[in-house]
MIRO-35138 format. One record per residue (C-alpha): residue number from 1; x negated, y negated, z. Coordinates in nm, 4 decimals, padded with zeros to 6 digits. Layout:
N
> nr,x,y,z
> NUM,X,Y,Z
...
This chain:
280
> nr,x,y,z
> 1,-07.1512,-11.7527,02.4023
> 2,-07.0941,-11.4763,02.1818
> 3,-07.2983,-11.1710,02.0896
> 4,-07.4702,-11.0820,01.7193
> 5,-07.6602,-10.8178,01.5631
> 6,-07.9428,-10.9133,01.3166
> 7,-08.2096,-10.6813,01.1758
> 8,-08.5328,-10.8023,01.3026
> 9,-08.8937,-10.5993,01.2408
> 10,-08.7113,-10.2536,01.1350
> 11,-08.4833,-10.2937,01.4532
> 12,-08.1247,-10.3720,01.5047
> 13,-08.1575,-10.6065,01.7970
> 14,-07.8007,-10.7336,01.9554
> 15,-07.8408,-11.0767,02.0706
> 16,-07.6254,-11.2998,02.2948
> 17,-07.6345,-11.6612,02.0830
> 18,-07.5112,-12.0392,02.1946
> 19,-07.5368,-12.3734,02.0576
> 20,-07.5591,-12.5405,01.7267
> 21,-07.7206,-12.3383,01.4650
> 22,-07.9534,-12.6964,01.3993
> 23,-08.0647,-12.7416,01.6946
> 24,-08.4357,-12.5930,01.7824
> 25,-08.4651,-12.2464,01.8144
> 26,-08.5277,-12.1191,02.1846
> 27,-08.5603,-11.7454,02.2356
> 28,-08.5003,-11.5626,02.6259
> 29,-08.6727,-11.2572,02.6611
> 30,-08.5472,-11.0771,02.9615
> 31,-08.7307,-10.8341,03.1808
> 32,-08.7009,-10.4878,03.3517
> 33,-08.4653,-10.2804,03.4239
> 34,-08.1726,-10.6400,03.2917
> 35,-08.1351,-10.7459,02.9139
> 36,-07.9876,-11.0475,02.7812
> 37,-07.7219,-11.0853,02.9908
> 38,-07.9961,-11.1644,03.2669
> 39,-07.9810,-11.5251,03.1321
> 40,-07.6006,-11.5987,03.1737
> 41,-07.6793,-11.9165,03.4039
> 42,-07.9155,-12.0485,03.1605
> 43,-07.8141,-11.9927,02.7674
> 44,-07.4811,-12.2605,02.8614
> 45,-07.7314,-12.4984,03.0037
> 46,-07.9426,-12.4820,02.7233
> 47,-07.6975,-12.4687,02.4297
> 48,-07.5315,-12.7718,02.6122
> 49,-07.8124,-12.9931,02.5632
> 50,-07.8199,-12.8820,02.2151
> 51,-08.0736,-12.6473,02.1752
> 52,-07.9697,-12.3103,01.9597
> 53,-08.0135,-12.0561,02.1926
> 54,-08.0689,-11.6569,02.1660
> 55,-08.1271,-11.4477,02.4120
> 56,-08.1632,-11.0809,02.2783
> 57,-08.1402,-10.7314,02.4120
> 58,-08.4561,-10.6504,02.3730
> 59,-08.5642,-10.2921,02.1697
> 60,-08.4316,-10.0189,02.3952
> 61,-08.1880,-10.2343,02.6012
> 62,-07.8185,-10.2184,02.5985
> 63,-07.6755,-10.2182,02.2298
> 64,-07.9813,-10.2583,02.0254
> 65,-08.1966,-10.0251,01.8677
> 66,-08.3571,-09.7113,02.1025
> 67,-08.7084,-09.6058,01.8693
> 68,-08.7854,-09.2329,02.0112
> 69,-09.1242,-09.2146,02.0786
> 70,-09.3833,-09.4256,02.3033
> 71,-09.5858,-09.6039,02.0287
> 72,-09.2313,-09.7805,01.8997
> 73,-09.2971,-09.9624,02.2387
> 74,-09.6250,-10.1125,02.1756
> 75,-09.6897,-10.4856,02.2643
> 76,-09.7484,-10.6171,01.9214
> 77,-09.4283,-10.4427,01.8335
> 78,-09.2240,-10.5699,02.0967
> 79,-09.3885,-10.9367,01.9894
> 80,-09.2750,-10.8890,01.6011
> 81,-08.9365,-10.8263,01.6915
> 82,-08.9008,-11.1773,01.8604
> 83,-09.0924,-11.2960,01.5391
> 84,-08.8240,-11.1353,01.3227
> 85,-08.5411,-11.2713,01.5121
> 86,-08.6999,-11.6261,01.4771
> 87,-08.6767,-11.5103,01.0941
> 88,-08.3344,-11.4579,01.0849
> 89,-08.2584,-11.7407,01.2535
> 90,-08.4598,-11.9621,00.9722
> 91,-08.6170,-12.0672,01.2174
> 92,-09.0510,-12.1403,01.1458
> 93,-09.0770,-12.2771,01.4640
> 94,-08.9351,-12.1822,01.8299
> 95,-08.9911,-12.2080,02.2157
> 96,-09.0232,-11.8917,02.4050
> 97,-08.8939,-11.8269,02.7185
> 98,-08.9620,-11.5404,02.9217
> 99,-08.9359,-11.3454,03.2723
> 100,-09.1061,-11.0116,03.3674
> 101,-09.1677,-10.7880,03.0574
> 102,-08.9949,-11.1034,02.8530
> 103,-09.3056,-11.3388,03.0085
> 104,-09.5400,-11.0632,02.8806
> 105,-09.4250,-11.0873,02.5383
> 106,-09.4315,-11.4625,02.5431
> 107,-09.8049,-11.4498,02.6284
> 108,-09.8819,-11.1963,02.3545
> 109,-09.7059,-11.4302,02.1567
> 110,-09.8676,-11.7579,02.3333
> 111,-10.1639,-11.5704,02.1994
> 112,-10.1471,-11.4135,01.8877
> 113,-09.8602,-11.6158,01.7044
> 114,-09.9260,-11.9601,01.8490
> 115,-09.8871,-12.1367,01.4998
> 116,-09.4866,-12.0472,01.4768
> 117,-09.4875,-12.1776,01.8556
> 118,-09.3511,-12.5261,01.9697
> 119,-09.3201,-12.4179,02.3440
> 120,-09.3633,-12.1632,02.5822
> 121,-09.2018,-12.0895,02.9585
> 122,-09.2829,-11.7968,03.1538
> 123,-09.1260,-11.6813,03.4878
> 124,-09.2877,-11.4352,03.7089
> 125,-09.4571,-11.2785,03.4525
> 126,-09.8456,-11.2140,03.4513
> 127,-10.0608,-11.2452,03.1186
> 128,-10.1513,-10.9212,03.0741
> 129,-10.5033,-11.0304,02.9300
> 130,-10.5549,-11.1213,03.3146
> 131,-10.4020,-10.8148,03.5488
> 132,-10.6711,-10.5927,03.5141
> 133,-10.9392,-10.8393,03.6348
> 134,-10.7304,-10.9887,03.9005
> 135,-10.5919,-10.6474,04.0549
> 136,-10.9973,-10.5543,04.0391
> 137,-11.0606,-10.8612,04.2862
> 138,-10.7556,-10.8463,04.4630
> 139,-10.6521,-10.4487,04.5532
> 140,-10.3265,-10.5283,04.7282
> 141,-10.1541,-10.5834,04.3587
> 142,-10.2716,-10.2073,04.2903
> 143,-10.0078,-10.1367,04.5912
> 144,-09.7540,-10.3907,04.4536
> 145,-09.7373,-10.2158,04.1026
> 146,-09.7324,-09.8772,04.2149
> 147,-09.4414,-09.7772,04.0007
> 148,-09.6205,-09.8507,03.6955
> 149,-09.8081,-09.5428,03.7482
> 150,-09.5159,-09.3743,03.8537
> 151,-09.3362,-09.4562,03.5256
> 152,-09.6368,-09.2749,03.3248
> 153,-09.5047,-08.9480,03.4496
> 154,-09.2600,-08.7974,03.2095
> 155,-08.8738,-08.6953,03.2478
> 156,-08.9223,-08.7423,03.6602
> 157,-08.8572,-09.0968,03.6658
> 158,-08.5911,-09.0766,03.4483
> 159,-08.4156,-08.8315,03.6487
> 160,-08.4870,-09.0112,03.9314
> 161,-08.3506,-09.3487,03.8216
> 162,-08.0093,-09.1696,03.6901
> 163,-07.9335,-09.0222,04.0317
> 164,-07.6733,-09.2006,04.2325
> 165,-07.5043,-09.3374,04.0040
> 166,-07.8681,-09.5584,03.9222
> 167,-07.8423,-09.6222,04.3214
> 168,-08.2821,-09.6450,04.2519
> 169,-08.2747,-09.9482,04.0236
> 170,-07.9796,-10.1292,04.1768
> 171,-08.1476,-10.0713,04.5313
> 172,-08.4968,-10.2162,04.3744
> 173,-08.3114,-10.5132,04.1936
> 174,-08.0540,-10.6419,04.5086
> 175,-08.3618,-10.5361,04.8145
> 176,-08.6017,-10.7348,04.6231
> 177,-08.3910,-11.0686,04.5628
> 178,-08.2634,-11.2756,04.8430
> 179,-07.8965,-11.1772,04.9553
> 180,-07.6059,-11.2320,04.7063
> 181,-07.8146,-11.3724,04.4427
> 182,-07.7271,-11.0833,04.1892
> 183,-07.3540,-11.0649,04.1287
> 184,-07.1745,-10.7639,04.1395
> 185,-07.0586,-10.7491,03.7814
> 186,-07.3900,-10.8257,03.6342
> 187,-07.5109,-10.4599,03.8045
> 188,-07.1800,-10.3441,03.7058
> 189,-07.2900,-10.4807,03.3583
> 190,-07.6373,-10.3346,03.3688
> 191,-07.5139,-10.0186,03.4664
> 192,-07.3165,-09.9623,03.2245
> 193,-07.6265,-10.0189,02.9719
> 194,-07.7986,-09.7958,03.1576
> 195,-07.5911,-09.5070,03.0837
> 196,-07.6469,-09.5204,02.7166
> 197,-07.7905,-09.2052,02.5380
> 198,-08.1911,-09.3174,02.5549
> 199,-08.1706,-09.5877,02.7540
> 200,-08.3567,-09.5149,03.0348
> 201,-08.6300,-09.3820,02.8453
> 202,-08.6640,-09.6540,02.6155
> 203,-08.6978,-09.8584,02.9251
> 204,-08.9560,-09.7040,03.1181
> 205,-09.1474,-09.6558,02.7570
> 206,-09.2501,-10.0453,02.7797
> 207,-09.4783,-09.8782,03.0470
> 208,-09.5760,-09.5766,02.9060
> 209,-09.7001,-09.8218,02.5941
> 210,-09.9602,-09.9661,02.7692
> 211,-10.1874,-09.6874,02.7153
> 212,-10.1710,-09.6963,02.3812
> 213,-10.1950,-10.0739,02.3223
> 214,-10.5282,-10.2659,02.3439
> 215,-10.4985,-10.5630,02.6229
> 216,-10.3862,-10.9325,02.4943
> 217,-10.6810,-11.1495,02.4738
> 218,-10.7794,-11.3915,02.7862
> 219,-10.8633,-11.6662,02.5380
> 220,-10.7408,-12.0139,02.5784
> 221,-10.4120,-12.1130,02.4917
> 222,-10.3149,-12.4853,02.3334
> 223,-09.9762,-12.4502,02.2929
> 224,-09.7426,-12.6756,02.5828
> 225,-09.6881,-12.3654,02.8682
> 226,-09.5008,-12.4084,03.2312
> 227,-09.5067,-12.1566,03.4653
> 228,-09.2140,-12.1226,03.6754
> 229,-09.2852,-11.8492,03.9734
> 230,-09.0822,-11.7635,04.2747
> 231,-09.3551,-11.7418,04.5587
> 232,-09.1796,-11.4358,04.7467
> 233,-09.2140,-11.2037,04.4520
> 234,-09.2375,-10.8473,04.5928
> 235,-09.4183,-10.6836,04.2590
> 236,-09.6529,-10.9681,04.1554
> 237,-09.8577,-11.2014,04.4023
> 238,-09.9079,-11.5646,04.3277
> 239,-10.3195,-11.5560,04.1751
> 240,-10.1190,-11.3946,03.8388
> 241,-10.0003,-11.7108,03.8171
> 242,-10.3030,-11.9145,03.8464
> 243,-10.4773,-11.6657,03.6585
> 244,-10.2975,-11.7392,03.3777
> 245,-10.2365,-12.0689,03.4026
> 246,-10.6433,-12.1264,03.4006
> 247,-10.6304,-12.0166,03.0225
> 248,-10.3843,-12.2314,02.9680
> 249,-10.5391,-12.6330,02.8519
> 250,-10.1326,-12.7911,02.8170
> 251,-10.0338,-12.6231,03.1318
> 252,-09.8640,-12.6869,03.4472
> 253,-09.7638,-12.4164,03.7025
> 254,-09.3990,-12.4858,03.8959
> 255,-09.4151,-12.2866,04.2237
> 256,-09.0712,-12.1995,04.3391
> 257,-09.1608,-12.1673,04.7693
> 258,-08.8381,-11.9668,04.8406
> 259,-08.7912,-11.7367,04.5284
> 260,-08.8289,-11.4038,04.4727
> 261,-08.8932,-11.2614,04.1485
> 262,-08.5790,-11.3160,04.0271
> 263,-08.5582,-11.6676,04.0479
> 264,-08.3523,-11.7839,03.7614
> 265,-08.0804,-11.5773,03.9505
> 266,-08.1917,-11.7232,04.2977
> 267,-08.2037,-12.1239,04.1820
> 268,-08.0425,-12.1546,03.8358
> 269,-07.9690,-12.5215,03.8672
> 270,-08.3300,-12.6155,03.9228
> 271,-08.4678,-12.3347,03.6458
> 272,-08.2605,-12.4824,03.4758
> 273,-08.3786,-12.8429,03.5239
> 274,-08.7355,-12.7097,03.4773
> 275,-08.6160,-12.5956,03.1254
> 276,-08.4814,-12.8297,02.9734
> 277,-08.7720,-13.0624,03.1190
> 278,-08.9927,-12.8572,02.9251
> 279,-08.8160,-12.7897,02.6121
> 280,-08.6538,-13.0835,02.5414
């Protein structure tokens, strides 16, 4: 594995890249608060079986590019940057993988860019064409996102997230996982992205966005999906899942009984299996 830079949308986007440059494209978008590195079990497993792998920073994340104000964080924006990676790649056609925000982005794109599609993974990660309906008929995921509202506030959570040493998002990230399953130097790595001059706010402005961005559309989806989710996910609760699998007419939903919602950290062999059984 090795890390490059390429100049995607308007961005500079650093991306962590593996395996032969002809194999078929496969793009990992990671989710909040990790960034690429969030997929260092998986882009070796991937690349081995000969797929060219990248797995980006995403805008605002460690080393790529931090866009100052909310709007730069729109969905559609967020979606043309993994569009303009594909691009530099030379790549017309990829699979998407993606967990958390990443798995948003990779329904937007399930959605609105299915024609430079081949496949499409999500883990843990809700359409967001479906949360406002489901959270309507089922109140307890109101309580489960309760920081999204929190994030709207501005400055606060920033300064709250940057005390301790980021004790907030490393507490969040290790409480919410089963024991051990996030290594020491991966926080250690995190951290140290963290501490970057706009980080934090470009982070929590992937929240702040969604204000400003109309909702993906709940319309069926043709494209080959599988839906890998960890069952003991503290922040989303299982119906996402079969929400969005029920637009989905090449779908099949993966249900991980023991995983939290960081599951690729929890069981990389078998996400790993599931990948490549998808993909290949």
């Amino acid at each position: 594995m090795h890390t490059r830079t390429f100049e995607a949308n308007g961005q500079r986007l650093e991306a962590i890249v593996d395996g032969p440059d002809d194999g078929d494209l496969v793009i990992l978008l990671h989710g909040f608060p990790e960034s690429g590195d969030a997929w260092h079990r998986q882009v070796p497993a991937l690349a081995g079986a000969g797929l060219h792998v990248m797995a980006p920073h995403q805008r605002g994340y460690a080393g790529s590019s931090k866009p100052a104000t909310v709007f730069d964080y729109r969905l559609g924006l967020l979606a043309l940057d993994v569009v303009g990676l594909a691009d530099a790649a030379g790549a017309s056609r990829f699979s998407v993988v993606g967990h958390d925000w990443g798995a948003v982005v990779a329904w937007h794109l399930a959605t609105t860019q299915a024609a430079r599609l081949k496949r499409v993974v999500v883990l843990n990660g809700p359409h967001p064409g479906t949360v406002g309906m489901h959270a309507m008929r089922h109140p307890t995921q109101f309580l489960r996102s309760w920081y999204i509202g929190a994030f709207q506030i501005p400055v606060v959570p920033e300064l709250l997230l940057r005390a301790g040493g980021h004790a907030w998002l490393r507490r969040a990230m290790e409480d919410s996982a089963r024991p051990g399953a996030l290594p020491q130097d991966l926080l250690q790595r995190y951290q140290a992205q963290w501490v970057q001059p706009g980080a934090l706010t470009a982070m929590l402005n992937w929240y702040r966005a969604l204000a400003f961005d109309p909702p993906t559309p709940a319309r069926p989806i043709d494209l080959p999906v599988t839906i890998l989710w960890g069952e003991q996910d503290r922040f989303l609760d299982r119906g996402l899942a079969d929400a969005a699998l029920a637009l989905c007419r090449q779908g099949e939903l993966v249900p991980f009984p023991n995983a939290t919602h960081w599951l690729h950290h929890e069981e990389p062999d078998e996400v790993n299996r599931q990948l490549l059984k998808a993909l290949a």
